[in-house]
DSSP file (Angstrom, degrees, kcal/mol; ACC not computed):
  #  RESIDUE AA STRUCTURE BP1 BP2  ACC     N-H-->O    O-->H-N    N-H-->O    O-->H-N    TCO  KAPPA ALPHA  PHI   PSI    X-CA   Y-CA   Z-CA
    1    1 A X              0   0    0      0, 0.0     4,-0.4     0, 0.0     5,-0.0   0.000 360.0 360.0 360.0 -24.2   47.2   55.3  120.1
    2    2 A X    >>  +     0   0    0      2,-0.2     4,-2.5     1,-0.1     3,-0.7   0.845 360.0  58.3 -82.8 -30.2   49.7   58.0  121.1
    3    3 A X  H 3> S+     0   0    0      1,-0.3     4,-1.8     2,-0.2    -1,-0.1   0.963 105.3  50.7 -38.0 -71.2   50.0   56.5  124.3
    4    4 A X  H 3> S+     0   0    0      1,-0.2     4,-2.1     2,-0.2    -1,-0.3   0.702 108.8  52.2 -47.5 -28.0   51.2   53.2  122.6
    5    5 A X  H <> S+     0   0    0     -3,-0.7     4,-2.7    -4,-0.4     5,-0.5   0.943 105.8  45.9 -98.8 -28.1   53.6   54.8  120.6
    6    6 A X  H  < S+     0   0    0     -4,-2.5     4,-0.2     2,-0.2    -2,-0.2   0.748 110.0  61.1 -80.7  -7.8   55.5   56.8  123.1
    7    7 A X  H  < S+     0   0    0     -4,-1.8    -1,-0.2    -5,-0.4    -2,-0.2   0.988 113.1  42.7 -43.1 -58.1   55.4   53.3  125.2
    8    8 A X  H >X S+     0   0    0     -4,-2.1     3,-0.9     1,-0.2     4,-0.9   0.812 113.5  42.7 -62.5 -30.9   57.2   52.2  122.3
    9    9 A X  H 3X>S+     0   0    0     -4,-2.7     4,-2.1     1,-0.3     5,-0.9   0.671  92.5  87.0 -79.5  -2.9   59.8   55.0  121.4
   10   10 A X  H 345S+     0   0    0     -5,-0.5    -1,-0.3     1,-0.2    -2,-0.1   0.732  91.1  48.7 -79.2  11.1   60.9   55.5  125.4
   11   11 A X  H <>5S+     0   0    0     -3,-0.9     4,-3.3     3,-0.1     5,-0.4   0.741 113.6  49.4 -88.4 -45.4   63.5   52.7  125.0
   12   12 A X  H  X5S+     0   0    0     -4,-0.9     4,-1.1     1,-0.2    -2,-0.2   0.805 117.0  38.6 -30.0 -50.4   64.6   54.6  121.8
   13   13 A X  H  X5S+     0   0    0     -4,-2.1     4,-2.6     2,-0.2     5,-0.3   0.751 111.0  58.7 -74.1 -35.7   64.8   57.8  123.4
   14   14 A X  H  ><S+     0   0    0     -5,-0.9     4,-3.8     2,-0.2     5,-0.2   0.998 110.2  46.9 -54.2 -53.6   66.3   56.3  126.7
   15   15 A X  H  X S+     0   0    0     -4,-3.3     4,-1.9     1,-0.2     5,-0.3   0.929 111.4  48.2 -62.9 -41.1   69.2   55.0  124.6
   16   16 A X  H  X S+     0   0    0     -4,-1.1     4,-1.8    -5,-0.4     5,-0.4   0.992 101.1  61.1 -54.7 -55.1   69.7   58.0  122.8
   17   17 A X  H >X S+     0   0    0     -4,-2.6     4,-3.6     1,-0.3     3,-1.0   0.970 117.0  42.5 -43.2 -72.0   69.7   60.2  126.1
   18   18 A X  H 3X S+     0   0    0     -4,-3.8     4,-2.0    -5,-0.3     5,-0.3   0.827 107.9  48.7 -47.4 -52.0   72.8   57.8  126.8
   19   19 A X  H 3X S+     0   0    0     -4,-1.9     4,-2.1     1,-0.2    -1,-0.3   0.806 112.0  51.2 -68.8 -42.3   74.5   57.5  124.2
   20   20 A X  H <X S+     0   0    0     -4,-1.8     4,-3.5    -3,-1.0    -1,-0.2   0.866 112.0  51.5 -31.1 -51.9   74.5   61.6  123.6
   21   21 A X  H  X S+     0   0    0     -4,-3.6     4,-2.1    -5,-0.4    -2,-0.2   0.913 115.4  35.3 -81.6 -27.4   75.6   62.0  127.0
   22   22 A X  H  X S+     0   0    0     -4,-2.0     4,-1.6    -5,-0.3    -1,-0.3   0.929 114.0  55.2 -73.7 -43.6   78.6   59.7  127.0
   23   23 A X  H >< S+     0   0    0     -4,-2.1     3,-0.6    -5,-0.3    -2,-0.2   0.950 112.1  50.9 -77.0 -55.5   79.4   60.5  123.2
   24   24 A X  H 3X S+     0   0    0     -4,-3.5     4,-1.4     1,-0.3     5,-0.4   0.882 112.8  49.0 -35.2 -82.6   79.5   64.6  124.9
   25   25 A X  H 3X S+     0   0    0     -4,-2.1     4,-1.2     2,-0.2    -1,-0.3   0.608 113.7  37.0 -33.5 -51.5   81.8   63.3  127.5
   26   26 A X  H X< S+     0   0    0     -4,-1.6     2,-3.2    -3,-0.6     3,-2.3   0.796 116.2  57.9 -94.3-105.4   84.5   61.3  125.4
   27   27 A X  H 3> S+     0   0    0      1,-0.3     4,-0.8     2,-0.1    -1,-0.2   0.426 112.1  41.6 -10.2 -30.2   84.3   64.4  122.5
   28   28 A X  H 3< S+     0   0    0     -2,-3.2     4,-0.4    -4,-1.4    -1,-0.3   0.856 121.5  39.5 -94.8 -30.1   85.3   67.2  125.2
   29   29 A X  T XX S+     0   0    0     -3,-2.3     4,-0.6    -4,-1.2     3,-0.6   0.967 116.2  48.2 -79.3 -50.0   87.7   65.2  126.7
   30   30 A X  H >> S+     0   0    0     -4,-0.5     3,-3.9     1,-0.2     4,-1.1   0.983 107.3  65.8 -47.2 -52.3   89.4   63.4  123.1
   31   31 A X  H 3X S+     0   0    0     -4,-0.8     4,-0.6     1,-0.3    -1,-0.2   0.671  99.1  46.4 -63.9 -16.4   89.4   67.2  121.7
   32   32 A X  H <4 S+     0   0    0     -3,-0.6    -1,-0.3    -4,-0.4    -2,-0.2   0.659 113.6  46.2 -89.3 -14.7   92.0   68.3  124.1
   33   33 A X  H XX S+     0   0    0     -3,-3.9     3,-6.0    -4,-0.6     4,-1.3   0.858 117.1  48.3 -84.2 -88.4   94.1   65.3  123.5
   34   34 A X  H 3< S+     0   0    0     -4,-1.1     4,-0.4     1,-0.3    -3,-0.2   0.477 102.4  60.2  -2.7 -66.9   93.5   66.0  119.7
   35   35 A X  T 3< S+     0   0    0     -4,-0.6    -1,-0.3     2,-0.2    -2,-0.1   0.403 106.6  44.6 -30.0 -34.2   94.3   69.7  120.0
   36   36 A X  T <> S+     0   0    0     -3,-6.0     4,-1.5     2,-0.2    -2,-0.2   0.479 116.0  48.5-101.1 -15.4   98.3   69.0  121.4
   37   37 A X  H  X S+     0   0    0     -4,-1.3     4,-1.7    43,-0.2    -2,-0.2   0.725 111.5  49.0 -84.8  -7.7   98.5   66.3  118.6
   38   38 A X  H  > S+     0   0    0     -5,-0.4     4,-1.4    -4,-0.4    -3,-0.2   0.792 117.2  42.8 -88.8 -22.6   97.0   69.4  116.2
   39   39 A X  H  > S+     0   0    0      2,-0.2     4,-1.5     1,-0.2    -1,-0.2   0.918 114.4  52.5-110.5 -52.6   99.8   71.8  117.8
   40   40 A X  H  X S+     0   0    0     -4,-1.5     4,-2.7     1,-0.2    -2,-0.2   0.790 107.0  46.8 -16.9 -67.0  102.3   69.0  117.4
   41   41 A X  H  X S+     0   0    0     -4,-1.7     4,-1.1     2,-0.2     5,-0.3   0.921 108.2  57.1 -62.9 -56.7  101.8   68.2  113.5
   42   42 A X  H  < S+     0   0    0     -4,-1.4     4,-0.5     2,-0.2    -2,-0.2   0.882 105.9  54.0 -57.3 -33.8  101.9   72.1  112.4
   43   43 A X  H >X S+     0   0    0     -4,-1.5     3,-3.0     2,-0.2     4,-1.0   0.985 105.7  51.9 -28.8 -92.7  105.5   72.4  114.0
   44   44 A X  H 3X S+     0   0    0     -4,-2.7     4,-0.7     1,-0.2    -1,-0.2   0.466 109.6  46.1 -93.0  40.3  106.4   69.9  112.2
   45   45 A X  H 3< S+     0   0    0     -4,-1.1    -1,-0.2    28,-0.2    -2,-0.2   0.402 109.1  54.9-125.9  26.3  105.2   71.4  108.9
   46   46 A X  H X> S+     0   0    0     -3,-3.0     4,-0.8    -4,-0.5     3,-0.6   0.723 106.0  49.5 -70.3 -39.1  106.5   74.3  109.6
   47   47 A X  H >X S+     0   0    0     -4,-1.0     4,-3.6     1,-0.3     3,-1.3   0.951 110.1  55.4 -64.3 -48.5  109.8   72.5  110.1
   48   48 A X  H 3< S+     0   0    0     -4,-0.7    22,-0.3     1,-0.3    -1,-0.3   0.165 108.1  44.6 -77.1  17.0  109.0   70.9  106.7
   49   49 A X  H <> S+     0   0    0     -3,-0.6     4,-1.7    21,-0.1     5,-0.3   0.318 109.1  61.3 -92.4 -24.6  108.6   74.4  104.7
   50   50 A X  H <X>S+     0   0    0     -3,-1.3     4,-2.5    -4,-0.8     5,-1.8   0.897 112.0  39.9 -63.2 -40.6  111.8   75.6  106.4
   51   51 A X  H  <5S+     0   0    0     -4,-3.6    11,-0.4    -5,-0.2    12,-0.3   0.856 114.5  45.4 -86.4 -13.7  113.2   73.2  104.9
   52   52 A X  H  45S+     0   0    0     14,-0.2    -1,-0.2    -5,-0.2    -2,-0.2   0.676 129.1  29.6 -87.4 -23.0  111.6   73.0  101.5
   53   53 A X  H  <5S+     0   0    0     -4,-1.7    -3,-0.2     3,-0.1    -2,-0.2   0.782 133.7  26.8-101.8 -40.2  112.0   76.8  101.0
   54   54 A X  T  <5S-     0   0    0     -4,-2.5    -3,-0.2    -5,-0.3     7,-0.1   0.640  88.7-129.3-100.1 -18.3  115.6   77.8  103.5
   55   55 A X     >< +     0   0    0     -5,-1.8     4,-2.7     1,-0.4     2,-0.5   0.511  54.1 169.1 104.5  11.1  117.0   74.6  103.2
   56   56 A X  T  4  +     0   0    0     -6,-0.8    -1,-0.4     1,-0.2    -2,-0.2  -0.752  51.0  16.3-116.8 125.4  117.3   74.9  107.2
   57   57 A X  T  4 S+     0   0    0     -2,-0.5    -1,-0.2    -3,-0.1    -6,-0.0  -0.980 135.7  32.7-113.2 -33.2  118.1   72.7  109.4
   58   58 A X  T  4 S-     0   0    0      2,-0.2    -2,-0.2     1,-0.2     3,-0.1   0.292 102.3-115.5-112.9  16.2  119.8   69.9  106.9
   59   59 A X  S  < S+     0   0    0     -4,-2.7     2,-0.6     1,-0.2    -3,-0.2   0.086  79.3 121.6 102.2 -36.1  121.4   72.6  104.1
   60   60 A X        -     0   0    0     -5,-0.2     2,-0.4     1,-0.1    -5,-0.3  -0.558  42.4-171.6-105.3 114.2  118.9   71.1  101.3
   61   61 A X        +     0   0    0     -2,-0.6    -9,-0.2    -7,-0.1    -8,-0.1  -0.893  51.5  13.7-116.1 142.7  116.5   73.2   99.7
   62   62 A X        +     0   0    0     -2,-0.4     2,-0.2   -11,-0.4   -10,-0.1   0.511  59.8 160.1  99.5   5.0  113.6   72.6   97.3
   63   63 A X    >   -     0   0    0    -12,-0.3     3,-0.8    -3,-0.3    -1,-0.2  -0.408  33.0-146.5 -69.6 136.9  113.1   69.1   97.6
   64   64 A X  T 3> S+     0   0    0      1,-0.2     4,-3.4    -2,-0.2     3,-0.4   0.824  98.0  60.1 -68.1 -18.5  109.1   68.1   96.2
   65   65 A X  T 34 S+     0   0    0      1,-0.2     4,-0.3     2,-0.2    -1,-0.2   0.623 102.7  41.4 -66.0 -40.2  109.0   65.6   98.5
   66   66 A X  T <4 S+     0   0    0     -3,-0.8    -1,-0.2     2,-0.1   -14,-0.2  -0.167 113.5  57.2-115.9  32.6  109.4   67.5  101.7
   67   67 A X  T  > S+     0   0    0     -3,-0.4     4,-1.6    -5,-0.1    -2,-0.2   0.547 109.1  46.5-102.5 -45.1  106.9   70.3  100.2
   68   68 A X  H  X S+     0   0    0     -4,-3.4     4,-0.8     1,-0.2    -3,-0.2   0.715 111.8  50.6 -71.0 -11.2  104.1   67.5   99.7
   69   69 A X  H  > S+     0   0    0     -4,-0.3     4,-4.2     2,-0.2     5,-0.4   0.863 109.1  56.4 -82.0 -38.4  104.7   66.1  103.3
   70   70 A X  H  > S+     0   0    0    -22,-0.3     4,-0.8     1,-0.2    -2,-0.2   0.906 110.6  41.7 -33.4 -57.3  104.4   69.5  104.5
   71   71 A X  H  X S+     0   0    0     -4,-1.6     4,-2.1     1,-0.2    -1,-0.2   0.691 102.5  55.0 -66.8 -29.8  101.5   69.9  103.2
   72   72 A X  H  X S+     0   0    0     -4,-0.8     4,-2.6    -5,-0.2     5,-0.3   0.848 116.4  53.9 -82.6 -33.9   99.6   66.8  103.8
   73   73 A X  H  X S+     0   0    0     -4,-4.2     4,-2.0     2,-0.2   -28,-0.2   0.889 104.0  52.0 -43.7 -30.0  101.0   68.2  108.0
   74   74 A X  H >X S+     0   0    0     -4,-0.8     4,-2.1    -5,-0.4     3,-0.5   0.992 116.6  39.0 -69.8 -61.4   99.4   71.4  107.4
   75   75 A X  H 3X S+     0   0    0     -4,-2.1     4,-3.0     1,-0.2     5,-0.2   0.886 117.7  49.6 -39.4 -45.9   95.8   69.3  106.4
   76   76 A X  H 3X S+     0   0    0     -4,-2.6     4,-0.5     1,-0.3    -1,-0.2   0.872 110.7  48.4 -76.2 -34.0   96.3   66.6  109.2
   77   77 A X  H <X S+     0   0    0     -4,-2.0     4,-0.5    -3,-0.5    -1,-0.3   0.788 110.5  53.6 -77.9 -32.6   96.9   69.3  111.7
   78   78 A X  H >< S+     0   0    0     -4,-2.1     3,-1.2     1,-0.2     5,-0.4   0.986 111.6  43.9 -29.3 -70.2   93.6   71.3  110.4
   79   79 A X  H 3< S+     0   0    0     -4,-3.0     6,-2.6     1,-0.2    -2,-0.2   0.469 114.9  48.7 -82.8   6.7   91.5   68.4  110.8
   80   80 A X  H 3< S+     0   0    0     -4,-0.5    -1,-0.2    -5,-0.2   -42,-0.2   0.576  96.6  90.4 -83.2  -7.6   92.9   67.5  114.2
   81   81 A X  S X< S-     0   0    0     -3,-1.2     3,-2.1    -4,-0.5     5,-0.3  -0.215 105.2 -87.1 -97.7 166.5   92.6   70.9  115.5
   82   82 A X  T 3  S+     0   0    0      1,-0.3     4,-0.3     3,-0.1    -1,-0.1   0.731 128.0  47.3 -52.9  -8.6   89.4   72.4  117.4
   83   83 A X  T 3  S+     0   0    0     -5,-0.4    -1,-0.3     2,-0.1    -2,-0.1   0.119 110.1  62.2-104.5  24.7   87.4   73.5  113.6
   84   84 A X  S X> S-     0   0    0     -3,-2.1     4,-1.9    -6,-0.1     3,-0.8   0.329 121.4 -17.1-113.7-113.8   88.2   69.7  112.0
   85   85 A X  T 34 S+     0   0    0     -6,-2.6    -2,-0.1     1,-0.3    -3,-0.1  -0.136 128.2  55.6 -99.9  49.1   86.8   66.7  113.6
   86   86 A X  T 3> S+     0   0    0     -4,-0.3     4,-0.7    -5,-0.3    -1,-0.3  -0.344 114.5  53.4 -54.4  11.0   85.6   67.6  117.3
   87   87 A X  H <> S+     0   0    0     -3,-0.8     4,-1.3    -6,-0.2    -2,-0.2   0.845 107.1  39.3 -96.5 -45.9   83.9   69.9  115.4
   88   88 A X  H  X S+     0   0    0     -4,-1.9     4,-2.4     2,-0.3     5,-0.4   0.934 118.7  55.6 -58.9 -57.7   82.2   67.6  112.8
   89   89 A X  H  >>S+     0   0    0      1,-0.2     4,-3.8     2,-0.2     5,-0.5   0.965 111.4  44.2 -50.8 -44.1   81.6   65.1  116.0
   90   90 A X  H  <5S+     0   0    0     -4,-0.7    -2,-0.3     1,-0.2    -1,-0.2   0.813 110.9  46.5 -58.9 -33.0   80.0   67.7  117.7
   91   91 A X  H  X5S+     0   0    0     -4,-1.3     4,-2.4    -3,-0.3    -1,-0.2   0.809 116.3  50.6 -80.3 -37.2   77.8   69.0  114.9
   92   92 A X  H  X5S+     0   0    0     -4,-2.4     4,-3.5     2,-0.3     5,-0.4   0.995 113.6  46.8 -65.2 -62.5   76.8   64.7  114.1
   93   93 A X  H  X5S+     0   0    0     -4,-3.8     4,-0.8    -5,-0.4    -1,-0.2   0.745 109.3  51.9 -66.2  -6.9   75.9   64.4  118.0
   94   94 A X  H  ><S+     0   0    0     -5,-0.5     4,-4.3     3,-0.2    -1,-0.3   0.874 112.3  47.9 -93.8 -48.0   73.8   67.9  117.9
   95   95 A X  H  X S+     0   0    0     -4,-2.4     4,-2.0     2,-0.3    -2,-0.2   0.942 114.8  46.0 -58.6 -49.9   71.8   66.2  114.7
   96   96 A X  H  X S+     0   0    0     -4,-3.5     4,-1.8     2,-0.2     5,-0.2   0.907 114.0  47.6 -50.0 -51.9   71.5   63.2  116.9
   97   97 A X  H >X S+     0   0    0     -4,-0.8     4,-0.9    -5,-0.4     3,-0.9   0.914 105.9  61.4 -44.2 -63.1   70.4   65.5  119.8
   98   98 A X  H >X S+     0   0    0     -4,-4.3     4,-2.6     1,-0.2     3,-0.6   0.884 102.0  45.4 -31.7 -69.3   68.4   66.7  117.5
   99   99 A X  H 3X S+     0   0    0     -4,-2.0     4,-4.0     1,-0.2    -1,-0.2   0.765 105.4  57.7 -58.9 -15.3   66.4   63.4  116.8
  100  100 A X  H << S+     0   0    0     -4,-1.8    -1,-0.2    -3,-0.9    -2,-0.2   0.560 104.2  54.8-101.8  -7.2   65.8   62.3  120.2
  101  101 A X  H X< S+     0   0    0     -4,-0.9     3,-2.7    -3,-0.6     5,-0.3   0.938 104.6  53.0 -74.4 -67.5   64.1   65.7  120.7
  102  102 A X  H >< S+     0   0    0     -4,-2.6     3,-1.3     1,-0.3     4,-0.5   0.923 113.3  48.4 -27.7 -63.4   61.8   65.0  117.8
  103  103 A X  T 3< S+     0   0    0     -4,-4.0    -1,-0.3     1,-0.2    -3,-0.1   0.752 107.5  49.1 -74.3   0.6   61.0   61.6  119.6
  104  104 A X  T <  S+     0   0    0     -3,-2.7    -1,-0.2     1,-0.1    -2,-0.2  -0.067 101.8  62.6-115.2  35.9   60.3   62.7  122.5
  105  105 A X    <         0   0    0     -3,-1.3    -1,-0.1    -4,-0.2    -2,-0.1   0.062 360.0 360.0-128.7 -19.5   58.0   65.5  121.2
  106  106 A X              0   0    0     -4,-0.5  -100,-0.2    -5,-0.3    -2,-0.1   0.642 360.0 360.0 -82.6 360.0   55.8   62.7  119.9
């Protein structure tokens, strides 16, 4: 009966093996792309606090408008950056990892 079942699971586990190993590939590669857009975005909400607190480059300081775009930069550039999502993909594809060790354990 165990015989039979890992008959059954090994296309289940085959497709997982793949799917792991490509999802690895395009995550290391995306996360370097990700990572100059991450460096990109904090720049400019840095530029967008200069300007909400020094008034620098365009003389006008204190607008709410260019505090809350600042801020939503600062977030967007977290979760592009290496601890935001390649990190979450990786942790999903380790869970994954995870199951297709569990089926191939049966």
């Amino acid at each position: 009966m165990k015989i039979l079942l890992k008959i059954l699971l090994f296309p289940i586990s085959l497709l997982l093996t793949i799917i792991v190993a490509i999802s690895m590939f395009v995550i290391e590669r995306c996360a370097g792309i990700l990572n100059v857009l991450s460096g990109i975005m904090f720049i400019a909400a840095l530029a967008g606090y200069s300007q909400y607190f020094f008034g620098w480059p365009f003389g006008i300081a204190g607008e709410a408008n260019v505090l809350q775009l600042a801020a939503i930069g600062t977030a967007f550039a977290f979760s592009l950056s290496p601890y935001g999502l390649p990190t979450l993909a990786m942790w999903l594809l380790g869970k994954l990892n995870n199951l297709n060790g569990a089926l191939k354990s049966i």
